[in-house]
mmCIF file of the protein (N, C-alpha, C, O) and its ligand, coordinates in Angstrom:
data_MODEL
# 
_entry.id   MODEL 
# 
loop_
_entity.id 
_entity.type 
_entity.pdbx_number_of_molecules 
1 polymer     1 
2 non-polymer 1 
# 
_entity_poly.entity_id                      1 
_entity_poly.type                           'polypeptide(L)' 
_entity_poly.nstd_linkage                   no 
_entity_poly.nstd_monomer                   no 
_entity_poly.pdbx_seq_one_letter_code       
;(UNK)(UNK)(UNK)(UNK)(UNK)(UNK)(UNK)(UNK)(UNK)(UNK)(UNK)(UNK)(UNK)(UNK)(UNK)(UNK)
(UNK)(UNK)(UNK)(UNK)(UNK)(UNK)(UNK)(UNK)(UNK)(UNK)(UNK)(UNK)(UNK)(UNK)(UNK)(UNK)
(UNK)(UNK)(UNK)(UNK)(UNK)(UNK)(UNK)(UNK)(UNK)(UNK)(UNK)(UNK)(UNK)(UNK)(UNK)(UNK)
(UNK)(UNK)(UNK)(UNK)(UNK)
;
_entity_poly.pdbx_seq_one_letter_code_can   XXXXXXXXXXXXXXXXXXXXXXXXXXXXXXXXXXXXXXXXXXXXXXXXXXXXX 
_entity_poly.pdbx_strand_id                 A 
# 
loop_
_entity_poly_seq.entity_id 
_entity_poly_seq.num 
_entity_poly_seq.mon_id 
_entity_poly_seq.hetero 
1 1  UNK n 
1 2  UNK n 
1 3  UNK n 
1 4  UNK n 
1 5  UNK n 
1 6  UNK n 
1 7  UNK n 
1 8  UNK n 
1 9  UNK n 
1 10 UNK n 
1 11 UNK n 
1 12 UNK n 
1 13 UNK n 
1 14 UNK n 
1 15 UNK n 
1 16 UNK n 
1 17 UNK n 
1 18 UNK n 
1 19 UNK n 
1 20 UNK n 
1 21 UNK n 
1 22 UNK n 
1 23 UNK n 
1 24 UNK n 
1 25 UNK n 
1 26 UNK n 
1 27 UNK n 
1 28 UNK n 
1 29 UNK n 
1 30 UNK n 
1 31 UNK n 
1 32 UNK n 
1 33 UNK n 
1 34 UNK n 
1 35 UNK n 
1 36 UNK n 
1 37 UNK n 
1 38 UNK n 
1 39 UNK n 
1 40 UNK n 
1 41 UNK n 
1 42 UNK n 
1 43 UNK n 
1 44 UNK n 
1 45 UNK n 
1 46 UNK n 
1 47 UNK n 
1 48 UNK n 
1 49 UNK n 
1 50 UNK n 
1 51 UNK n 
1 52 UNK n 
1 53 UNK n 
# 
loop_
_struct_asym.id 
_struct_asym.entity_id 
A 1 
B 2 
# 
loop_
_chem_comp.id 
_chem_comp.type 
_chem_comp.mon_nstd_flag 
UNK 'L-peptide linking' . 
ZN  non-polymer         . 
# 
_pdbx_entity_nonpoly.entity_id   2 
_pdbx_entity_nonpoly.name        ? 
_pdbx_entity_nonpoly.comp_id     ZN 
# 
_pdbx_nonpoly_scheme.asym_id         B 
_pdbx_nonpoly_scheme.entity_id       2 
_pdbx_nonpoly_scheme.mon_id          ZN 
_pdbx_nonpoly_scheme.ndb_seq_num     1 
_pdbx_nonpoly_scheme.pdb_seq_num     101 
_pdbx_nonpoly_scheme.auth_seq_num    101 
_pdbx_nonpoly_scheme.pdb_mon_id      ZN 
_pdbx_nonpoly_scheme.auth_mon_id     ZN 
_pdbx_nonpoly_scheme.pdb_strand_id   A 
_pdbx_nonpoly_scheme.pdb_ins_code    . 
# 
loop_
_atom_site.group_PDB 
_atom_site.id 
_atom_site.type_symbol 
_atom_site.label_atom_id 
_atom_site.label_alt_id 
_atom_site.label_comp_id 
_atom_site.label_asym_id 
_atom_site.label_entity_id 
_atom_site.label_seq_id 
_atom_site.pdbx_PDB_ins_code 
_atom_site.Cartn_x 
_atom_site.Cartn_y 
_atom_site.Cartn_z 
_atom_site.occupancy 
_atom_site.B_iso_or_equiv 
_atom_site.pdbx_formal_charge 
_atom_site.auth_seq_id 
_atom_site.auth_comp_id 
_atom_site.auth_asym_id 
_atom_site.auth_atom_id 
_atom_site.pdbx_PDB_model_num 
ATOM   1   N  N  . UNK A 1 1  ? 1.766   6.744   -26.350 1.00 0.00 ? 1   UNK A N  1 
ATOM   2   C  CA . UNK A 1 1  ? 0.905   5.620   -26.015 1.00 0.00 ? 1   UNK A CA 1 
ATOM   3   C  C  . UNK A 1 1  ? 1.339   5.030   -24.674 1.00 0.00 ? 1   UNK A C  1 
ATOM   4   O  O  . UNK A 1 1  ? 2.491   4.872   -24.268 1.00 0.00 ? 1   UNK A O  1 
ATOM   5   N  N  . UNK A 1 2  ? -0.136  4.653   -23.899 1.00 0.00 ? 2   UNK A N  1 
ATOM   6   C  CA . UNK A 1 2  ? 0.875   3.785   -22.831 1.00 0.00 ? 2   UNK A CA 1 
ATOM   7   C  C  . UNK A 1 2  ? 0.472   2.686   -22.569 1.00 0.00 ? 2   UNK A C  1 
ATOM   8   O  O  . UNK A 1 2  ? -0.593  2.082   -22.692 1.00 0.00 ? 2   UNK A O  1 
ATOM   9   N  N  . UNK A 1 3  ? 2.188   2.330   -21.897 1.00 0.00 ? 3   UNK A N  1 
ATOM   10  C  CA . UNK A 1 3  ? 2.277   1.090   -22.176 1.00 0.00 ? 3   UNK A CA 1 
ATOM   11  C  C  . UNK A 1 3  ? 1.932   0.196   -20.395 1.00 0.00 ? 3   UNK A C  1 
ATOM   12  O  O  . UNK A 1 3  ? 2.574   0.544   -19.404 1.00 0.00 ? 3   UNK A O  1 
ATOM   13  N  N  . UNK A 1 4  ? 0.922   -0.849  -20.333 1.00 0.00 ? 4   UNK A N  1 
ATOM   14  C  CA . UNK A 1 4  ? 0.927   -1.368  -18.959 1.00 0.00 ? 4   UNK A CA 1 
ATOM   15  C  C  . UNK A 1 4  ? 1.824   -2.566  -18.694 1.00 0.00 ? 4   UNK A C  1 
ATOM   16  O  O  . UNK A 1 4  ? 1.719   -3.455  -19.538 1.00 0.00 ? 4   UNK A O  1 
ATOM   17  N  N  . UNK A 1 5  ? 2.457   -2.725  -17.964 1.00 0.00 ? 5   UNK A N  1 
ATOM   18  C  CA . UNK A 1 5  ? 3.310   -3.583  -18.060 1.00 0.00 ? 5   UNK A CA 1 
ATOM   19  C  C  . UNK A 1 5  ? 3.153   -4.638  -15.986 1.00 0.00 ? 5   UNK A C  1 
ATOM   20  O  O  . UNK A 1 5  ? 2.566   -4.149  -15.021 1.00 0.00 ? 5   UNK A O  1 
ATOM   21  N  N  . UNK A 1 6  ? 3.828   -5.915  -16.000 1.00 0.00 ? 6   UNK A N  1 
ATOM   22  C  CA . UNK A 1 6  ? 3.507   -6.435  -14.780 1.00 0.00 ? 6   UNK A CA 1 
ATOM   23  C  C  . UNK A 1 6  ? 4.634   -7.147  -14.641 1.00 0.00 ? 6   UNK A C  1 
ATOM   24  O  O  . UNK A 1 6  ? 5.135   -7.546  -15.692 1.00 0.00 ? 6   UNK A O  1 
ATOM   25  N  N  . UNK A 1 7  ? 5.270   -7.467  -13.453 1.00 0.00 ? 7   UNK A N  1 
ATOM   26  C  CA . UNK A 1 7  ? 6.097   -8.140  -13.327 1.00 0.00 ? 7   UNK A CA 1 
ATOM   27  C  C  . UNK A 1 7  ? 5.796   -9.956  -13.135 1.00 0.00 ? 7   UNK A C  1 
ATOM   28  O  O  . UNK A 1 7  ? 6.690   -10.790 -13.277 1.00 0.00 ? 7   UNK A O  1 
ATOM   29  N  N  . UNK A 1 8  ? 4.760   -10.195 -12.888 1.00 0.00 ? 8   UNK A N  1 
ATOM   30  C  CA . UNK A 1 8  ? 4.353   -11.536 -12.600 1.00 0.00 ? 8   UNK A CA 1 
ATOM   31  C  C  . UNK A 1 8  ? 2.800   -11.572 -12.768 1.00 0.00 ? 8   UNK A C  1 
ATOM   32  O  O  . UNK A 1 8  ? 2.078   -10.598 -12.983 1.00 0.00 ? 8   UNK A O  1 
ATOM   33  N  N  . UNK A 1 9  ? 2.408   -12.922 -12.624 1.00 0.00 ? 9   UNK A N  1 
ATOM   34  C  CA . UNK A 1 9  ? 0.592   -12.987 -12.958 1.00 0.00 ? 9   UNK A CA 1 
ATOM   35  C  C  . UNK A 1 9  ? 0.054   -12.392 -11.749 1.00 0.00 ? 9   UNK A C  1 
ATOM   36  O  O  . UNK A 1 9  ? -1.106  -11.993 -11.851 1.00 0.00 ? 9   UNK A O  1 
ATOM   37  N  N  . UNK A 1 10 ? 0.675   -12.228 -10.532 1.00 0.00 ? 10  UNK A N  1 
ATOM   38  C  CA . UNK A 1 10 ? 0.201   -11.732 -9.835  1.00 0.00 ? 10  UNK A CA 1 
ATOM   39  C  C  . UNK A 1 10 ? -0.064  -10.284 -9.440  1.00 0.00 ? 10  UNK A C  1 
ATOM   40  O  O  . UNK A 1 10 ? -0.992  -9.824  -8.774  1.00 0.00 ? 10  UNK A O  1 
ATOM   41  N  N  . UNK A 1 11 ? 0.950   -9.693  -9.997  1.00 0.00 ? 11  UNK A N  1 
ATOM   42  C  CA . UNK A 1 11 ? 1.262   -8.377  -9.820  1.00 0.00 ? 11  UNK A CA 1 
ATOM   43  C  C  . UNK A 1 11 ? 0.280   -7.370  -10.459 1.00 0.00 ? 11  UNK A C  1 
ATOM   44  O  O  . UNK A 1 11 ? -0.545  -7.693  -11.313 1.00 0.00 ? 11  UNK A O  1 
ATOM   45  N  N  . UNK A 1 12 ? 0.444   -6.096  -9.962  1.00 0.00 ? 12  UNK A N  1 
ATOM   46  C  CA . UNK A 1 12 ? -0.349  -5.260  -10.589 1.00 0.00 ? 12  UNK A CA 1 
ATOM   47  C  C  . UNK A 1 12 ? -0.031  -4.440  -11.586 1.00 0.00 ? 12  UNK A C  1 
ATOM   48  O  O  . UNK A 1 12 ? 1.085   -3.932  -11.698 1.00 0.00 ? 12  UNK A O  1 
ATOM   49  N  N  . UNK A 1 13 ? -1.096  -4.231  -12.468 1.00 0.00 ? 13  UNK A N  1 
ATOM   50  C  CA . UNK A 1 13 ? -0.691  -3.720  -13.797 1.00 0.00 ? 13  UNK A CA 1 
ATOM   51  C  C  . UNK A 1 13 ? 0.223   -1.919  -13.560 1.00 0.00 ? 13  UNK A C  1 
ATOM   52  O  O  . UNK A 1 13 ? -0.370  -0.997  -12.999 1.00 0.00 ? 13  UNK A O  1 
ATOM   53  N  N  . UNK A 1 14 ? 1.504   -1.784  -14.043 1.00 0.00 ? 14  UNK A N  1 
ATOM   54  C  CA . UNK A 1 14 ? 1.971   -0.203  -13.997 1.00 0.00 ? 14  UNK A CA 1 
ATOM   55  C  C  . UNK A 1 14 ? 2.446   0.601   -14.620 1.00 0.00 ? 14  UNK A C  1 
ATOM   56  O  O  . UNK A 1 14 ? 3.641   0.379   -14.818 1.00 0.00 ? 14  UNK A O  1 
ATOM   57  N  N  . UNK A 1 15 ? 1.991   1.691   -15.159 1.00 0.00 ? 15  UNK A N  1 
ATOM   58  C  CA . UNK A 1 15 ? 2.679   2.196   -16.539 1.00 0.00 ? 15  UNK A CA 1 
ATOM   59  C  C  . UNK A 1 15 ? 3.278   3.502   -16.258 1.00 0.00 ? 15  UNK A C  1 
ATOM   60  O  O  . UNK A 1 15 ? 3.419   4.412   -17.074 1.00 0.00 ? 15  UNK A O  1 
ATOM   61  N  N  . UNK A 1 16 ? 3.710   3.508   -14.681 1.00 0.00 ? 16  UNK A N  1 
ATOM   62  C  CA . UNK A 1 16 ? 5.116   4.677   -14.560 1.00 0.00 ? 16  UNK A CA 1 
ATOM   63  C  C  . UNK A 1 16 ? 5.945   4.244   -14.219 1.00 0.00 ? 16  UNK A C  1 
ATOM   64  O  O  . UNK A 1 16 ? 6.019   3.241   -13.510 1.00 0.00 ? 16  UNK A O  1 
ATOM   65  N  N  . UNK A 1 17 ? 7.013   5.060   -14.749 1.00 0.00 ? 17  UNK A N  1 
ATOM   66  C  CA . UNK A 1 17 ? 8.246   4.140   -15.203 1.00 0.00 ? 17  UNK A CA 1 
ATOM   67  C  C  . UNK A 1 17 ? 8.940   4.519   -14.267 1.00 0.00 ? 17  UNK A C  1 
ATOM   68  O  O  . UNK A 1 17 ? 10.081  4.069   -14.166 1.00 0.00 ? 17  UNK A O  1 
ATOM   69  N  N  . UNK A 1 18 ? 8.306   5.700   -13.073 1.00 0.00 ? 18  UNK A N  1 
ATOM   70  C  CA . UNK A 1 18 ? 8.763   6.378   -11.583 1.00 0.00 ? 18  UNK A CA 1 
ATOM   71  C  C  . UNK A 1 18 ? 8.015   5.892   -10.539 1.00 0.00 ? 18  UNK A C  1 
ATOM   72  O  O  . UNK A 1 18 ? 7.735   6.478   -9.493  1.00 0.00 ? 18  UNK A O  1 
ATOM   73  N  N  . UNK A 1 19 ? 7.614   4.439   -10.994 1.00 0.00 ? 19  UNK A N  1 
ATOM   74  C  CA . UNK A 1 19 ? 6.796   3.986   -9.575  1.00 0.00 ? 19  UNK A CA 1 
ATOM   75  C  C  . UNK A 1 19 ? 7.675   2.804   -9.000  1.00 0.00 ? 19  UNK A C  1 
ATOM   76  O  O  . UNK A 1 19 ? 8.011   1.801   -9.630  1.00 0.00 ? 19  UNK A O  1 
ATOM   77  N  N  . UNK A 1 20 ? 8.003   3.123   -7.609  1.00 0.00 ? 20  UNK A N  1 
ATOM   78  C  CA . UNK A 1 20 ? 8.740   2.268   -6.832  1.00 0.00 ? 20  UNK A CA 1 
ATOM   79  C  C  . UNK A 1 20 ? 8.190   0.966   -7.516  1.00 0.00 ? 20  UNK A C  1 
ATOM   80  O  O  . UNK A 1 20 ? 9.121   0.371   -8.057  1.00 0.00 ? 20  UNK A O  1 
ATOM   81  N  N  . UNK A 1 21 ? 6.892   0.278   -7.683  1.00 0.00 ? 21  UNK A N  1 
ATOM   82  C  CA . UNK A 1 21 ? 7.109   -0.851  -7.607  1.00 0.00 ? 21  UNK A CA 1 
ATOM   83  C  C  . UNK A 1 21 ? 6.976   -1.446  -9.384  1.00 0.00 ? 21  UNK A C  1 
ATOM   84  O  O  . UNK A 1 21 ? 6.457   -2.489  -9.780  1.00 0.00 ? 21  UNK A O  1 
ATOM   85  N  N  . UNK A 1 22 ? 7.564   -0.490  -10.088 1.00 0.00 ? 22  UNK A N  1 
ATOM   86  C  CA . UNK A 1 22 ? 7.290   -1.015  -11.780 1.00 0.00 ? 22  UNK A CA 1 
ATOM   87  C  C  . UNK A 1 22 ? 7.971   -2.176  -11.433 1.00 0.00 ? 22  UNK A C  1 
ATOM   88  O  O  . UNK A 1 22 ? 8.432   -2.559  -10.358 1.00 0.00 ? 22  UNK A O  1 
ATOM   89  N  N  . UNK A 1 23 ? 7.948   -2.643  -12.499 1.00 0.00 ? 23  UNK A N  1 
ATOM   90  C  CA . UNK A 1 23 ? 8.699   -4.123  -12.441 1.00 0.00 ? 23  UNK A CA 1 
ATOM   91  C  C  . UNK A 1 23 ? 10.031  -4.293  -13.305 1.00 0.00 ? 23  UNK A C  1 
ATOM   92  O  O  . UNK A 1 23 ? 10.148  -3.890  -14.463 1.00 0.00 ? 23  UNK A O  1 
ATOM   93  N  N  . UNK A 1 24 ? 10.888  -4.863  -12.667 1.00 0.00 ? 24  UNK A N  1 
ATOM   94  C  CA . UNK A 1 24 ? 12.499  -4.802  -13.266 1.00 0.00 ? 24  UNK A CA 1 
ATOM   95  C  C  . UNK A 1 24 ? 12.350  -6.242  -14.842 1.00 0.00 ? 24  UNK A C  1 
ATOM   96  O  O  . UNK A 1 24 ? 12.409  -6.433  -16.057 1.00 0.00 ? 24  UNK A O  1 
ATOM   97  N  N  . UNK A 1 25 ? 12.257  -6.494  -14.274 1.00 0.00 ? 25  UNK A N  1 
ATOM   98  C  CA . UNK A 1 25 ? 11.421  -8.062  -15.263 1.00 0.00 ? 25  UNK A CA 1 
ATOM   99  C  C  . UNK A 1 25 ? 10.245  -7.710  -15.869 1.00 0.00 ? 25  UNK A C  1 
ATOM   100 O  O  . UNK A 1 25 ? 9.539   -7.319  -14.940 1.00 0.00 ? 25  UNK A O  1 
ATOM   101 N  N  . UNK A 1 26 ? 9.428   -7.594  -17.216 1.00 0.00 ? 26  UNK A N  1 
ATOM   102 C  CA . UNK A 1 26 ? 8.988   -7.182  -17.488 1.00 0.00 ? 26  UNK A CA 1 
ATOM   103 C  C  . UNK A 1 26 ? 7.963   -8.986  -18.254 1.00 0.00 ? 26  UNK A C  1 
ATOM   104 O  O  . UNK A 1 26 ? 8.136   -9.649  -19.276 1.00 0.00 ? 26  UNK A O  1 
ATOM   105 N  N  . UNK A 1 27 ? 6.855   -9.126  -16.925 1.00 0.00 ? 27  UNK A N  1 
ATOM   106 C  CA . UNK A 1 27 ? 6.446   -10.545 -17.250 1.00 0.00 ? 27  UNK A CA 1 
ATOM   107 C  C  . UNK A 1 27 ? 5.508   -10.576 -18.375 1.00 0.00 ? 27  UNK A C  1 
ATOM   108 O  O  . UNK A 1 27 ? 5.408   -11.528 -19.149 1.00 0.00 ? 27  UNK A O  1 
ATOM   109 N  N  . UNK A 1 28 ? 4.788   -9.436  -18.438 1.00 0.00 ? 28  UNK A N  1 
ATOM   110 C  CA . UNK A 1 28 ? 3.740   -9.223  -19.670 1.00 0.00 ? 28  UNK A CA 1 
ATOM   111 C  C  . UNK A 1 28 ? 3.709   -7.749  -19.696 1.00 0.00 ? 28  UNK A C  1 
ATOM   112 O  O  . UNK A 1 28 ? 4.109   -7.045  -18.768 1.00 0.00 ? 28  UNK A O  1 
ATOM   113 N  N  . UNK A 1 29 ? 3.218   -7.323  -20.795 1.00 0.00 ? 29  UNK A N  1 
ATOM   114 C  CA . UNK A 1 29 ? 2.859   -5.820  -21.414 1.00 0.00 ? 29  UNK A CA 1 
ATOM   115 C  C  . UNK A 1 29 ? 1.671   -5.982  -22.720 1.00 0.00 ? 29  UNK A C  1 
ATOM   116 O  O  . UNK A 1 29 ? 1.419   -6.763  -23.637 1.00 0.00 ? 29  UNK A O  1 
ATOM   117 N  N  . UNK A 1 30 ? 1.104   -4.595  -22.089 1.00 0.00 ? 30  UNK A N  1 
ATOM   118 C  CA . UNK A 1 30 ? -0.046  -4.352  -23.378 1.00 0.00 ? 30  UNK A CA 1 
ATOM   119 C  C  . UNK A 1 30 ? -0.135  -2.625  -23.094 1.00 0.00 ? 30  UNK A C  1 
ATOM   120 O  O  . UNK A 1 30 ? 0.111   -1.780  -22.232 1.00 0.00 ? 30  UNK A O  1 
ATOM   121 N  N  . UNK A 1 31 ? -0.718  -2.792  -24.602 1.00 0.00 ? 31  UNK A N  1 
ATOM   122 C  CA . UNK A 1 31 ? -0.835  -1.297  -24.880 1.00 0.00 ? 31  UNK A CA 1 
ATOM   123 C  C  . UNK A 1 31 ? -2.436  -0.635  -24.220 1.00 0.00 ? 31  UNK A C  1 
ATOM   124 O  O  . UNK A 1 31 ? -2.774  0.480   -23.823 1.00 0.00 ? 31  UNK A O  1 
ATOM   125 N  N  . UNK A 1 32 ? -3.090  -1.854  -24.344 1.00 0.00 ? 32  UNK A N  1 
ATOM   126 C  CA . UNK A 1 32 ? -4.702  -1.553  -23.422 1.00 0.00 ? 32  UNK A CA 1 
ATOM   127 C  C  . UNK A 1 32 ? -5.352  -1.460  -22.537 1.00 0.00 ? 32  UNK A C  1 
ATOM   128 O  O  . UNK A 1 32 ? -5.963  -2.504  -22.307 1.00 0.00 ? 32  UNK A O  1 
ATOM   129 N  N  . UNK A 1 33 ? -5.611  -0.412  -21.649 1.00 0.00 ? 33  UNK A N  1 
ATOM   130 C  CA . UNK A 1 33 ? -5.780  -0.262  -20.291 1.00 0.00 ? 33  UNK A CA 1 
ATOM   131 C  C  . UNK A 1 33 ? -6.714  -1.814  -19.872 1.00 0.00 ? 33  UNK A C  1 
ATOM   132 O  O  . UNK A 1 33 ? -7.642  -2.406  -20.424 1.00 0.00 ? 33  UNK A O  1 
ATOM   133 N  N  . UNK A 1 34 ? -5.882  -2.062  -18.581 1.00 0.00 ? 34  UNK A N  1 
ATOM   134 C  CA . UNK A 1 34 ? -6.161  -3.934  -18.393 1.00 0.00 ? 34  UNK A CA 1 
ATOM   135 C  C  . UNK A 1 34 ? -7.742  -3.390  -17.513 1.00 0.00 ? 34  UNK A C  1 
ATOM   136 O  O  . UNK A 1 34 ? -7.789  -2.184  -17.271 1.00 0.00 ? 34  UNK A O  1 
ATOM   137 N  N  . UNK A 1 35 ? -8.740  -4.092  -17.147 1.00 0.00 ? 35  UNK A N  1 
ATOM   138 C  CA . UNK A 1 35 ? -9.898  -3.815  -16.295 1.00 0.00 ? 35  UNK A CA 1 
ATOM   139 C  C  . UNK A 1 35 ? -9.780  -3.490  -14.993 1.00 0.00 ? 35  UNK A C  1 
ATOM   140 O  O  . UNK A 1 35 ? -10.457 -2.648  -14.403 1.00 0.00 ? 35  UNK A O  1 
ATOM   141 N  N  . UNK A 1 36 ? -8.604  -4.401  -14.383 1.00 0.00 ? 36  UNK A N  1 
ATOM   142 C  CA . UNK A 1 36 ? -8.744  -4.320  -13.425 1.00 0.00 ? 36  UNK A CA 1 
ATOM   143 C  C  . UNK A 1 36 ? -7.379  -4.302  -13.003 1.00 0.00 ? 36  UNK A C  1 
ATOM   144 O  O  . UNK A 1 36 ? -6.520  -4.237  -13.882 1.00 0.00 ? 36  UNK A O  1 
ATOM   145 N  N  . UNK A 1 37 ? -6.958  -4.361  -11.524 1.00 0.00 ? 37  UNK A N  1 
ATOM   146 C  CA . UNK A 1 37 ? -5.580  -5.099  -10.741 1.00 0.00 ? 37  UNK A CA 1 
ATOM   147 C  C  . UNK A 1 37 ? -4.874  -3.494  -10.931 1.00 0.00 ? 37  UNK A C  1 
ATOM   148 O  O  . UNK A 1 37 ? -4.003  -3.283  -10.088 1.00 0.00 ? 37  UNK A O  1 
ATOM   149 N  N  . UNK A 1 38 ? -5.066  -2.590  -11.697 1.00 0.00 ? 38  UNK A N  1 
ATOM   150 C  CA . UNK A 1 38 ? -4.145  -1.615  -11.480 1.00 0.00 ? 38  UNK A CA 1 
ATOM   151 C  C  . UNK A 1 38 ? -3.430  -0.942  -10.350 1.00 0.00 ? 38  UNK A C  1 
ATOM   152 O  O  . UNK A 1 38 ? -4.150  -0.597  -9.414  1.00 0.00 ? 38  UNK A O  1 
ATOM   153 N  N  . UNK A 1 39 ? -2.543  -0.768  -10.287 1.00 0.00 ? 39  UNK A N  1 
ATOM   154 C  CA . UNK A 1 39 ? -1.513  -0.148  -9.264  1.00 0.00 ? 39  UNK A CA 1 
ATOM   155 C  C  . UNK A 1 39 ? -2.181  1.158   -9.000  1.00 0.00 ? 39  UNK A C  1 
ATOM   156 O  O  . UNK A 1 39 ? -2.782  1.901   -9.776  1.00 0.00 ? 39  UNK A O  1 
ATOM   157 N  N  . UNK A 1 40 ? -1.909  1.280   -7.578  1.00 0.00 ? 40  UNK A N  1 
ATOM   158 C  CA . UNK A 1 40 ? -2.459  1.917   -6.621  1.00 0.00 ? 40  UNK A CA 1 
ATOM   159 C  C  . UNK A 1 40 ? -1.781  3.455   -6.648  1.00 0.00 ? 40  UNK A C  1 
ATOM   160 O  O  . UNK A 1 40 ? -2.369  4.533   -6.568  1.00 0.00 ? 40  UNK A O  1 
ATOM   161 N  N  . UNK A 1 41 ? -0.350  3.188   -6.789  1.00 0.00 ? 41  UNK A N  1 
ATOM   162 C  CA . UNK A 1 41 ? 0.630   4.339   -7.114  1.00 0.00 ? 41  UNK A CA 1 
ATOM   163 C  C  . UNK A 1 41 ? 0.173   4.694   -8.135  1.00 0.00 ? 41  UNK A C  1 
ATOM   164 O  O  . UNK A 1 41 ? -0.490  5.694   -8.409  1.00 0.00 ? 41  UNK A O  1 
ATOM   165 N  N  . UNK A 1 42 ? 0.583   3.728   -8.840  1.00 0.00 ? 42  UNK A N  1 
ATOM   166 C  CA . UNK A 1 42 ? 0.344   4.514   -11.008 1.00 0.00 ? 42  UNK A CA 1 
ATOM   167 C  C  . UNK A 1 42 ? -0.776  5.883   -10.574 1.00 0.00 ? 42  UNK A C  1 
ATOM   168 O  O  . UNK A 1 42 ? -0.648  7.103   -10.675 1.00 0.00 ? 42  UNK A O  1 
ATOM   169 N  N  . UNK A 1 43 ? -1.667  5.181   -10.161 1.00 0.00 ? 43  UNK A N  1 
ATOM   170 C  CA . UNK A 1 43 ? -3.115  5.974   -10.224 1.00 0.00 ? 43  UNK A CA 1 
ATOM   171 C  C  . UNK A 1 43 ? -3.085  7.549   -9.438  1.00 0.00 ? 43  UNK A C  1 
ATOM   172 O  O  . UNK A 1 43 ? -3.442  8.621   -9.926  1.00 0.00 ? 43  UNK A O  1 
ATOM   173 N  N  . UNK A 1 44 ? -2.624  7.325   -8.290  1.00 0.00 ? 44  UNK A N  1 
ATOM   174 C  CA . UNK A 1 44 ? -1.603  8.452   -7.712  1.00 0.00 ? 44  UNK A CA 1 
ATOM   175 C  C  . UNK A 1 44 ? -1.252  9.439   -8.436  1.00 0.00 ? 44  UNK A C  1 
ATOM   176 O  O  . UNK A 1 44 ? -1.876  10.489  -8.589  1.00 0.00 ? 44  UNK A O  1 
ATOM   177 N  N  . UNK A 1 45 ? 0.222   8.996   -9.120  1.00 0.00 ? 45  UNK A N  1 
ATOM   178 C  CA . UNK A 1 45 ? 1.226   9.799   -9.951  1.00 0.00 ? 45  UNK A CA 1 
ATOM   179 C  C  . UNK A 1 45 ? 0.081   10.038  -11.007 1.00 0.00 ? 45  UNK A C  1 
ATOM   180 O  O  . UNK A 1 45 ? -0.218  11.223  -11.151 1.00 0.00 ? 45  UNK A O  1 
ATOM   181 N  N  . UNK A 1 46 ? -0.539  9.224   -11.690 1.00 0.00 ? 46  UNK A N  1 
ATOM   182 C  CA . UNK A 1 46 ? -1.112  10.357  -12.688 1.00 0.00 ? 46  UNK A CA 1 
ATOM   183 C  C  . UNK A 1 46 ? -2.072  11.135  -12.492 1.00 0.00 ? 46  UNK A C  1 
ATOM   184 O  O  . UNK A 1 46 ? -2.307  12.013  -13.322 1.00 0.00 ? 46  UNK A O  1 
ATOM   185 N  N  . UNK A 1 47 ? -3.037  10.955  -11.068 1.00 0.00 ? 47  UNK A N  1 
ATOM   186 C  CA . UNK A 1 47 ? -3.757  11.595  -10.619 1.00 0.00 ? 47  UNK A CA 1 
ATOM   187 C  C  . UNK A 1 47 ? -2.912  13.172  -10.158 1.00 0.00 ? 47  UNK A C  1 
ATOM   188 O  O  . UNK A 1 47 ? -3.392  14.271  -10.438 1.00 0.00 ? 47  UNK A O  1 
ATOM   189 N  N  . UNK A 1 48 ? -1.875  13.023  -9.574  1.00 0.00 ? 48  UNK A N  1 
ATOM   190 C  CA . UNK A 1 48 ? -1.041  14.053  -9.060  1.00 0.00 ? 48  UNK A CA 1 
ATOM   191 C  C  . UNK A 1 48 ? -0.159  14.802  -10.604 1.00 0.00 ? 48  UNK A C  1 
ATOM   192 O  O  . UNK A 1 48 ? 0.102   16.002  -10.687 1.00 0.00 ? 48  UNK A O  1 
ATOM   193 N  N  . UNK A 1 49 ? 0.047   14.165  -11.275 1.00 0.00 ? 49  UNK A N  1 
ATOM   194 C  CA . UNK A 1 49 ? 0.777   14.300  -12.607 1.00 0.00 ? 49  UNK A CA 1 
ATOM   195 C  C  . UNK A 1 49 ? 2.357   14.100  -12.668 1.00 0.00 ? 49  UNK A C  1 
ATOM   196 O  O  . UNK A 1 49 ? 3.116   14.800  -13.338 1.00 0.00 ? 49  UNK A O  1 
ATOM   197 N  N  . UNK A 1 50 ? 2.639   13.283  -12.048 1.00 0.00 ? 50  UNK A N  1 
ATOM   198 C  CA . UNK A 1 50 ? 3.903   13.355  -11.524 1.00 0.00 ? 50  UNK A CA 1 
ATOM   199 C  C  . UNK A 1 50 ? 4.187   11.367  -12.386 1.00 0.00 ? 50  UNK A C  1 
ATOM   200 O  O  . UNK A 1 50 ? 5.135   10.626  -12.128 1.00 0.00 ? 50  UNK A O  1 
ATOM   201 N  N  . UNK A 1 51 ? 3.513   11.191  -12.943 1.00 0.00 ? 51  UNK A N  1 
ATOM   202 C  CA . UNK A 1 51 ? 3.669   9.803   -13.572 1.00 0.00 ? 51  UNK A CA 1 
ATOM   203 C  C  . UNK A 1 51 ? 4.519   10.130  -15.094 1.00 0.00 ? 51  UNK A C  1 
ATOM   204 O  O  . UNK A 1 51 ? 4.020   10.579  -16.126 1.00 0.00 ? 51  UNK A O  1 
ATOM   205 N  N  . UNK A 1 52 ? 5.478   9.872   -14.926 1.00 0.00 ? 52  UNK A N  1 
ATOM   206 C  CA . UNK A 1 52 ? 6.817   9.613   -15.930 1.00 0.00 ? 52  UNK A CA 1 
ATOM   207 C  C  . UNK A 1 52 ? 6.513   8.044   -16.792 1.00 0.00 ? 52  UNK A C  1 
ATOM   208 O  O  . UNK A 1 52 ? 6.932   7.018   -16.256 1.00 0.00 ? 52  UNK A O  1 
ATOM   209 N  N  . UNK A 1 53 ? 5.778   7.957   -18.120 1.00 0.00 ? 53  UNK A N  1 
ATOM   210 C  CA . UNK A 1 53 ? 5.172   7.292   -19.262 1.00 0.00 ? 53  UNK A CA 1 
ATOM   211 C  C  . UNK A 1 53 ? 6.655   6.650   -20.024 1.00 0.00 ? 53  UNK A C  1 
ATOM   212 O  O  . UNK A 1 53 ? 6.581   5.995   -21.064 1.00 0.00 ? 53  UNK A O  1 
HETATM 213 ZN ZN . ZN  B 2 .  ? 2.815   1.201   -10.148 1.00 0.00 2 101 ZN  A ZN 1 
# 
């Protein structure tokens, strides 16, 4: 399952756990892909397959 997680209200939602900017602080998490704000990388790595869940 994955998990989206953000470091602040501002931040963008990221659920690789190999993306420079996951968040060390973990300000909120959900298991449900959020609508919007997603990380630009995440989308990347799993587009490329290189996203570590
Ligand atoms: Zn990310």
């Amino acid at each position: 399952m994955v998990e989206y997680v953000r470091g602040s209200q501002m931040d963008k939602w990221h659920w690789c756990k190999n993306c420079t900017q996951y968040p060390l602080y973990i300000y909120q998490k959900t298991t449900k892909e959020p609508p919007s704000n997603l990380c630009e990388q995440c989308k990347t790595k799993e587009y490329n397959r290189t996203c570590k869940c």
